[in-house]
C-alpha positions in Angstrom: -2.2 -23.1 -5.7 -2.5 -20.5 -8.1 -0.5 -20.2 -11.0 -0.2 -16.4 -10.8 2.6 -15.0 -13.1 5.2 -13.1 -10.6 5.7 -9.3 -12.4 9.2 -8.9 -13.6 11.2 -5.1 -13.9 9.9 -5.1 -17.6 6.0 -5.4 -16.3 6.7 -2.6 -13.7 8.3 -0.2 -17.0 5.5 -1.3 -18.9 3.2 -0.2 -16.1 4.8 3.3 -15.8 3.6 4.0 -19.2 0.2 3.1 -18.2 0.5 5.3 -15.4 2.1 8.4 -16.4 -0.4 10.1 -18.3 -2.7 10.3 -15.3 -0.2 10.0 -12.4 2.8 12.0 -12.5 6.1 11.3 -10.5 5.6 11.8 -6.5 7.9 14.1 -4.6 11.3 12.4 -3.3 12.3 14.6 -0.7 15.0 15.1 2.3 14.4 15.9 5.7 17.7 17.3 7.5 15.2 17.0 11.0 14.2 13.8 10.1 17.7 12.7 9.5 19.1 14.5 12.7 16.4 12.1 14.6 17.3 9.2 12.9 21.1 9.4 12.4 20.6 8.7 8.3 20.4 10.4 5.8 16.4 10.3 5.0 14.2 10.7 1.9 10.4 10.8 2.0 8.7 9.2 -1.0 5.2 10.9 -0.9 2.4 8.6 -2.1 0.0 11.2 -0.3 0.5 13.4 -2.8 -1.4 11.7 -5.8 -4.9 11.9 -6.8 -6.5 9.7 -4.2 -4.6 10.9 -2.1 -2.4 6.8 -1.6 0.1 4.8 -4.0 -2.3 2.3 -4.7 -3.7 4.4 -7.4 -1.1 3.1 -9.8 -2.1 -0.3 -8.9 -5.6 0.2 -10.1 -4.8 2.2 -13.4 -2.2 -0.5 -14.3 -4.8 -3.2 -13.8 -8.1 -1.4 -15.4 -6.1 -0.5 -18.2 -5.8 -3.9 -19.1 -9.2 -5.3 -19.1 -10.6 -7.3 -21.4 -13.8 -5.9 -23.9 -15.8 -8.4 -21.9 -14.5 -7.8 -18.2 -15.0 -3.9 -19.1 -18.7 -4.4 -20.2 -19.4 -6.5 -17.0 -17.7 -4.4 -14.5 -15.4 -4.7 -11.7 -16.2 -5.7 -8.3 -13.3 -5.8 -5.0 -12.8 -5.2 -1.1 -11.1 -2.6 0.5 -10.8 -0.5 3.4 -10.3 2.4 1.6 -7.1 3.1 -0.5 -7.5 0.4 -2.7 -11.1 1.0 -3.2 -10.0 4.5 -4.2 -7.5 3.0 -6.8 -10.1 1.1 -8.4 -12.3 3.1 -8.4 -10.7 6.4 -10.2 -9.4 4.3 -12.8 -12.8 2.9 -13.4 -14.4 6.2 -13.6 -11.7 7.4 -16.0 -12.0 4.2 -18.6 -15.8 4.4 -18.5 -15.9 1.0 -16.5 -19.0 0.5 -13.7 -17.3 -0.2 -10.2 -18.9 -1.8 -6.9 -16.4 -1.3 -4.1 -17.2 -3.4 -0.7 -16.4 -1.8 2.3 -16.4 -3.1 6.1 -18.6 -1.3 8.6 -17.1 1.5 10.0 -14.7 2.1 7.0 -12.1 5.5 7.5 -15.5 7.9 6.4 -12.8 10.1 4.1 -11.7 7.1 2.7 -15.7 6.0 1.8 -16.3 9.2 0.8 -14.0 9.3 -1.8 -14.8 6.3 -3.1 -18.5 7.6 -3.5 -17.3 10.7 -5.3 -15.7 9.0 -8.0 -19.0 7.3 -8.9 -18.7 3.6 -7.6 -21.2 1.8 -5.6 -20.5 1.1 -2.3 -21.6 -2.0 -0.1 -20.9 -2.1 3.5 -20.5 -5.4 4.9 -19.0 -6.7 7.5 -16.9 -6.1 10.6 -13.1 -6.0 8.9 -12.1 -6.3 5.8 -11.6 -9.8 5.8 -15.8 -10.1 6.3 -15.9 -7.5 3.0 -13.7 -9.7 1.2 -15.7 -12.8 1.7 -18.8 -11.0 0.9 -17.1 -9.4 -2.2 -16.0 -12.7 -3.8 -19.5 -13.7 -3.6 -21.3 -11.1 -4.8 -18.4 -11.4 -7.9 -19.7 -14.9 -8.8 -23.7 -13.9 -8.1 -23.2 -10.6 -10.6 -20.9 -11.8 -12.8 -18.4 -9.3 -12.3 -14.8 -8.6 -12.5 -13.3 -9.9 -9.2 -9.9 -7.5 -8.6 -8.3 -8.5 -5.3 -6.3 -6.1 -3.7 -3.5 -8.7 -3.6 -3.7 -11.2 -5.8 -3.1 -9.4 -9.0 0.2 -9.3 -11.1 -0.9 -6.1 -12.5 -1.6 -4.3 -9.1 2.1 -5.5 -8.2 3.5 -3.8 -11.4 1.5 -0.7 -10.8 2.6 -0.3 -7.5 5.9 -1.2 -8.0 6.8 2.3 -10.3 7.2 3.9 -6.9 10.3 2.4 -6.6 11.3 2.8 -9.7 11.3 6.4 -9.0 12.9 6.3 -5.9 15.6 5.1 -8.3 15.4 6.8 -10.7 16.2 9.9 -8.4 18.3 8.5 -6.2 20.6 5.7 -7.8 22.7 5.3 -4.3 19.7 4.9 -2.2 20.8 1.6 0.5 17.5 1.5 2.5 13.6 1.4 1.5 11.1 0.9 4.6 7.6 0.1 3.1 4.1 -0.8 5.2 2.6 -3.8 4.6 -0.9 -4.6 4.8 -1.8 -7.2 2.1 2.2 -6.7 0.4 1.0 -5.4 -2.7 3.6 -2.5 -2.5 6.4 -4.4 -0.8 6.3 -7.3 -3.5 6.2 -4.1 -6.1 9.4 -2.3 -4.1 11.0 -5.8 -3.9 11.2 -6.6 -7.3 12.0 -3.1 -8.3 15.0 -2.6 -5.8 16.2 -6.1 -6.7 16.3 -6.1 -10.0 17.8 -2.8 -10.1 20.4 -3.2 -6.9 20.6 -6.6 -5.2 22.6 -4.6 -2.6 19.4 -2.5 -1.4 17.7 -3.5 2.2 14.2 -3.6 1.2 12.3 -3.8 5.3 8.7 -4.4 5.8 6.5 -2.9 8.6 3.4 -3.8 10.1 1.5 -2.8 13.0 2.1 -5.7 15.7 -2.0 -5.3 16.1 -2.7 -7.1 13.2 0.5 -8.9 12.3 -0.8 -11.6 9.8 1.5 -10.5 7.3 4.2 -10.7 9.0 3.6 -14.3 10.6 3.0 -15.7 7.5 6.6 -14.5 6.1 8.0 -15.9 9.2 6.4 -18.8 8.9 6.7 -19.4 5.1 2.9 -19.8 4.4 -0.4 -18.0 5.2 -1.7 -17.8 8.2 -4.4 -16.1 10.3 -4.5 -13.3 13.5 -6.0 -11.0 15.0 -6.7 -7.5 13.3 -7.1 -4.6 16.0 -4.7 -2.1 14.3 -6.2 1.8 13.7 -4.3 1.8 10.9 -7.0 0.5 8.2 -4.3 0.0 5.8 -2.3 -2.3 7.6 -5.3 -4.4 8.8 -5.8 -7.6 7.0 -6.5 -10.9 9.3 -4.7 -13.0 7.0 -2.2 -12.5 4.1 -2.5 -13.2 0.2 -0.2 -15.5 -1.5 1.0 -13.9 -4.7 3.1 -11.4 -2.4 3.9 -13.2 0.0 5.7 -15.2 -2.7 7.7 -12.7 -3.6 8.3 -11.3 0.1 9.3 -14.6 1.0 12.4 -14.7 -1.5 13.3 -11.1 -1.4 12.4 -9.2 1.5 15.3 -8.3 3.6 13.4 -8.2 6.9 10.2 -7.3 8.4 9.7 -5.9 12.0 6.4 -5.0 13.5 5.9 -1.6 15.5 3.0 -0.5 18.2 -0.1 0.8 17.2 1.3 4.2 19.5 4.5 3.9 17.8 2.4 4.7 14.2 0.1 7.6 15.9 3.9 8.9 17.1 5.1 8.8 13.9 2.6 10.1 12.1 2.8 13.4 15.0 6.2 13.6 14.1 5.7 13.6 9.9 3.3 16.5 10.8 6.1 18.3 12.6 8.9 17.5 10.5 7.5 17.2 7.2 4.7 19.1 7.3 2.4 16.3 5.4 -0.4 14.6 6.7 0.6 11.0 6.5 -2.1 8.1 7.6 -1.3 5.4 9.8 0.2 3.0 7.5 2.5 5.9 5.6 4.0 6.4 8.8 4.8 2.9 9.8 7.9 3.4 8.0 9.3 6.0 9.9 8.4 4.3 13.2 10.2 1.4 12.2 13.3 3.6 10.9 13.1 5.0 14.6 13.2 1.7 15.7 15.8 0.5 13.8 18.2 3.5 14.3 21.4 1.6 15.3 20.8 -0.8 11.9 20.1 2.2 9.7 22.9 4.7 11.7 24.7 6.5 8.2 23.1 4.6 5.3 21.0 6.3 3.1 17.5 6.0 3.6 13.9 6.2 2.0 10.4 6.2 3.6 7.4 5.2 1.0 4.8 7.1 3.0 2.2 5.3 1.1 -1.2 7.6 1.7 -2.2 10.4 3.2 -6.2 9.7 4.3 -6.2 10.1 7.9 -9.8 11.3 8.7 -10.1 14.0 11.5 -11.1 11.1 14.6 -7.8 10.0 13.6 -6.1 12.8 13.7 -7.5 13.9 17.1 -6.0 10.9 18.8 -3.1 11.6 17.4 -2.9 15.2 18.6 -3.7 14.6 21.9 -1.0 11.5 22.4 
């Protein structure tokens, strides 16, 4: 096992630094509808709003900042099916750092294209991101590159993890947060966050019941392996990464999964209500608050809508539910 180092709130304010002169605070905002629907009062943390368009942009800025004089030289090399790609690759392009981003077959095409616009390479391989991973990690070793993995990283966790912090920041009294989980980078980040700030504040996963390694292995208390047939590219690993599920496992509150039609109703009803375009895995949130409605019934509420890159096949579907 790993001896990974588990961020702490001082690596998360640390990272905020990092961040802040390319990513400014994201809009915490309260939807009276939204709150009518749910019976709570409910904030909206919008991740879709920064420059590649997800949260795991701080992630990659954190991380890339940090690079060694040799690991910049080489390069960096990861997996993604999209967002995290985007995150490593924009902070890449903005140190002066070559980037090879390996993408599955069939990839969200706004996602891939964004990733090609901020100058990395792009390798498809693959049939999930799983088969990109594998192919990734040897492609690292053959190059000599900079292996990032979109889990596994202490610095990704910190990065990712200021989103709470400003949650907080804004507002102190806040009982609920409801974040999507895919590989847990952003759930281990709201964890320690919340936590360390309010041991009092419900911190809830979410994941699409399609592809519910993630939340299997927390059940379970180690990793294991499912199926991955979610839409919802962000949610859709086949098996879940240790250094988060290490800190989910100690201080997650709970973790439901909701329907693949649940998250294309939710993300209709963000369009209505909020007016943003929120992707399958920013909306997870909300359907799980709908879900959960009797738990959450007058408690004070926020939603991390973690991205906005919903490409227009997806949104089709969704407009004709």
């Amino acid at each position: 096992m790993a001896d990974w180092q588990i961020p702490t709130l001082i690596d998360i304010l640390a990272a905020r630094g990092r961040i802040r002169p390319y990513v400014q605070p994201t809009p915490l905002r309260h939807y009276p509808s939204l709150s009518k629907r749910i019976g709570a009062e409910v904030w909206v943390k919008h991740e879709n709003h920064l420059p590649t368009g997800a949260f795991k942009v701080r992630g990659g800025i954190n991380l890339v900042a940090q690079l060694s004089d040799d690991e910049r030289r080489r390069g960096v090399i990861t997996a993604s099916t999209g967002n995290h790609g985007q995150s490593i690759a924009y902070a890449a392009r903005r140190a002066g750092v070559r980037a090879t981003i390996c993408v599955p077959d069939g990839a969200n095409p706004v996602k891939v294209q964004s990733i090609a616009d901020l100058g990395a390479e792009i390798v498809s391989h693959g049939r999930d991101f799983d088969d990109a991973r594998e192919h990734c990690e040897r492609l690292a070793v053959e190059h000599g590159l900079r292996y990032v993995h979109s889990g596994n990283e202490p610095q990704l966790i910190a990065g990712v993890g200021t989103h709470t912090l400003e949650i907080l920041e804004e507002c102190p009294d806040v009982e609920v947060i409801i974040v999507p989980i895919g590989g847990g980078s952003g759930a281990a980040g709201a964890c320690i966050a919340a936590k360390a700030v309010n041991p009092e504040i419900r911190v809830i996963g979410v994941q699409s019941e399609a592809a519910p390694a993630g939340y299997r292995s927390w059940k379970a208390g180690q990793l294991v392996e499912d199926r991955m047939a979610t839409f919802a590219e962000g949610l859709a690993t086949r098996t879940a990464f240790e250094l988060p599920q290490r800190i989910l496992r100690t201080r997650l509150d709970d973790f439901i999964l909701v329907s693949d039609g649940e998250i294309r109703r939710a993300i209709a009803t963000m369009l209505e209500y909020t007016r943003n375009l929120i992707e399958g895995a920013g909306a997870a949130p909300l359907a799980a608050a709908l879900t959960l409605r009797s738990e959450l019934a007058g408690r004070k509420l926020a939603l991390i809508a973690s991205g906005g890159n919903l490409s227009p096949a997806q949104l089709r579907e969704v407009l004709a539910i």
